[in-house]
N, C-alpha and C positions, 0 to 999 in steps of 0.2 A: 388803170388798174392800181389797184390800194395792197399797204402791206399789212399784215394781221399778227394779235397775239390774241391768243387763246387761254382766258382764266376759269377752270370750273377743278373740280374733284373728282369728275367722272371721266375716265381714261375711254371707257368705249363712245360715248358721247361727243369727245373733244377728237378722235381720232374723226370720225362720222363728220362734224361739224368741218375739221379741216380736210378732210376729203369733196366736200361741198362748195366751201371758198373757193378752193384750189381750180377745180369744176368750171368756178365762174369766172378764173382767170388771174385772180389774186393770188398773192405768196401768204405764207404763213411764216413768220418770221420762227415762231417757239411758239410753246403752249408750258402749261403755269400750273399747279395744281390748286394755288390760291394767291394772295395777295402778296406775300413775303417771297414765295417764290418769285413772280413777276415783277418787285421789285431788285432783286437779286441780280435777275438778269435783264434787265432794260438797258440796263450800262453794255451792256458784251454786245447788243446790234444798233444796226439803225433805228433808231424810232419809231415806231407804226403810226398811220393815220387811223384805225381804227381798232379797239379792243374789244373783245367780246368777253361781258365779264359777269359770270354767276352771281348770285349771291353768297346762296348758305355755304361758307367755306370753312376747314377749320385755322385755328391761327390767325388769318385775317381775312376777314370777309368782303363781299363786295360791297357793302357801303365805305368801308377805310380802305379798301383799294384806290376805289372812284376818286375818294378825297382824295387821297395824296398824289394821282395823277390832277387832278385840279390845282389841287394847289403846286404843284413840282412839272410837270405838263400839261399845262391846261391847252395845247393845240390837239392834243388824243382826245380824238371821236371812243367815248365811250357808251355802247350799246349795250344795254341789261338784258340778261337774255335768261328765264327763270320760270319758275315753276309755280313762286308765287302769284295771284293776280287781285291781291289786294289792296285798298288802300294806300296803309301805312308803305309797305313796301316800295310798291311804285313811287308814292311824293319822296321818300325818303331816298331814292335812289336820283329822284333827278334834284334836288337839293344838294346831293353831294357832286354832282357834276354832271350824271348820263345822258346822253344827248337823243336817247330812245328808251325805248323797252318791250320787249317780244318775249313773246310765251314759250316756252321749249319745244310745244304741243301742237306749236302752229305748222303749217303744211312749206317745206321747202321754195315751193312759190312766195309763199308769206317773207321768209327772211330775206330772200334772195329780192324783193323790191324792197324790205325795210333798208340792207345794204347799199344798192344803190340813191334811193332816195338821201341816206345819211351823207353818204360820200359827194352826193351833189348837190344840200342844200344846208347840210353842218347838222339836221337832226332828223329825226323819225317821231312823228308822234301818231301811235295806230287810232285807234275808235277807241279800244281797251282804254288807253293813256287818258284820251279824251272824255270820256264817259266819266272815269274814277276818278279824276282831278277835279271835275266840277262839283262834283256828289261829293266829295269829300271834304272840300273845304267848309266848314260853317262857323266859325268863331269867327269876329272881328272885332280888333281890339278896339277898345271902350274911347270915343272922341277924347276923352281929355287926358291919353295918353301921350308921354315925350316920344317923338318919333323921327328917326332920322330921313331924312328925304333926299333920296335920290334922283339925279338928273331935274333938280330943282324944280319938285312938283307942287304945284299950289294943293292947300287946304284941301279944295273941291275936287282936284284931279285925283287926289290921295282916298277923298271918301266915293268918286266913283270907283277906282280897283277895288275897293274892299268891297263893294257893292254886286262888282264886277263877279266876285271869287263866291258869288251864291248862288242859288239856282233861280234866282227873281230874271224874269225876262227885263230888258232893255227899258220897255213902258212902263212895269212896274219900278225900273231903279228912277225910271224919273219920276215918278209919284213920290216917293220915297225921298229924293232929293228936292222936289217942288219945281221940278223944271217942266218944259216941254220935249216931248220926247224929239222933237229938231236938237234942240240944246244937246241932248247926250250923243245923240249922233255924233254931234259935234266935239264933246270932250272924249268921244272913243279915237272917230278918224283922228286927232289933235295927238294923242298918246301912241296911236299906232306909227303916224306918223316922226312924233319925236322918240318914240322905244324902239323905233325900226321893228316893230314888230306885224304880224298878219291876221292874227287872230284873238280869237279870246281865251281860249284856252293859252295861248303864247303871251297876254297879259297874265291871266293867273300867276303862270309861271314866274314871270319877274316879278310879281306879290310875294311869292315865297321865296324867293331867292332872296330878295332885298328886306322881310323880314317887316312886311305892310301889313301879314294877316299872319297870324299863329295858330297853324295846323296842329299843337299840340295840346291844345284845349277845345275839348268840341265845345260847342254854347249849349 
């Protein structure tokens, strides 16, 4: 069982929502009415392993919540839990840190395994997350950009993520590259296996974290 804070603006909402956690056996350490508030009081308990945290707030929103628990505790499981279900939001919410993201709108079953899954594998990412992140990305920057490389990525490993972060199937990224689709195979399993990562969608992710594709210009 996990401890909880609760960030939103909505009082009947946030009482419902901790009534639910509670439900599933979890404590609720506080609830927050936005970012300034929940910083405020993060000092006066224990730490949570997971926060549930709005966006549209006033004063401080959930994107500059997210961040400054990223950067000040980046061990808090941050789940976006919003009203929004587009784009911009969603990439913008897991760039600042969030380790999920759920609909408001979605059915108590829904949360209640995004929760567990969070607490037991460090994230949540629905279909929602997975759909809008691959649709969304399409700019990648221009080959003869300076680019800093992470986890020392060759050249080629660098232009398959970016290749990676569009909606071209696998076959087509090796056309595209001039390889044979064995070879990509083989610089995916290569990348997953040195990003520790499982997916593609969960390479995307570390393209935008690490700042390999720039979601702020569509092409």
């Amino acid at each position: 069982m996990a401890n909880f804070v609760l960030v939103d603006d909505h009082t009947l909402l946030r009482n419902g929502l901790a009534g639910l956690i509670e439900s599933l056996g979890h404590t609720v350490l506080f609830q927050a009415n936005n970012g300034k508030e929940m910083i405020a009081s993060i000092g006066k308990y224990n730490l949570p392993e997971v926060i549930l945290m709005d966006i549209n707030m006033p004063e401080m929103d959930g994107y500059e919540a997210t961040q400054w628990l990223k950067e000040n505790h980046p061990e808090i499981k941050v789940l976006a839990l919003s009203m929004y279900d587009n784009d911009n939001a969603i990439i913008r919410m897991l760039k600042a840190g969030a380790r999920g993201y759920i609909l408001k709108d979605s059915e108590p079953i829904e949360l209640s395994g995004a929760i567990s899954e969070l607490i037991k594998n460090g994230f949540y990412y629905s279909e929602l997350v997975s759909g809008k992140l691959v649709h969304a990305i399409h700019h990648m920057d221009e080959p003869g950009n300076s680019l800093h490389k992470p986890y020392q990525l060759s050249e080629r490993e660098i232009e398959f993520i970016r290749f990676n972060c569009t909606e071209l199937t696998y076959k087509e990224i090796a056309e595209k590259m001039c390889l044979s689709p064995r070879t990509i195979d083989g610089y995916r399993d290569v990348l997953f296996e040195k990003l520790h990562l499982k997916s593609r969608v969960g390479l995307a992710i570390f393209a935008i974290k690490n700042n390999i594709v720039d979601i702020n210009h569509p092409s």
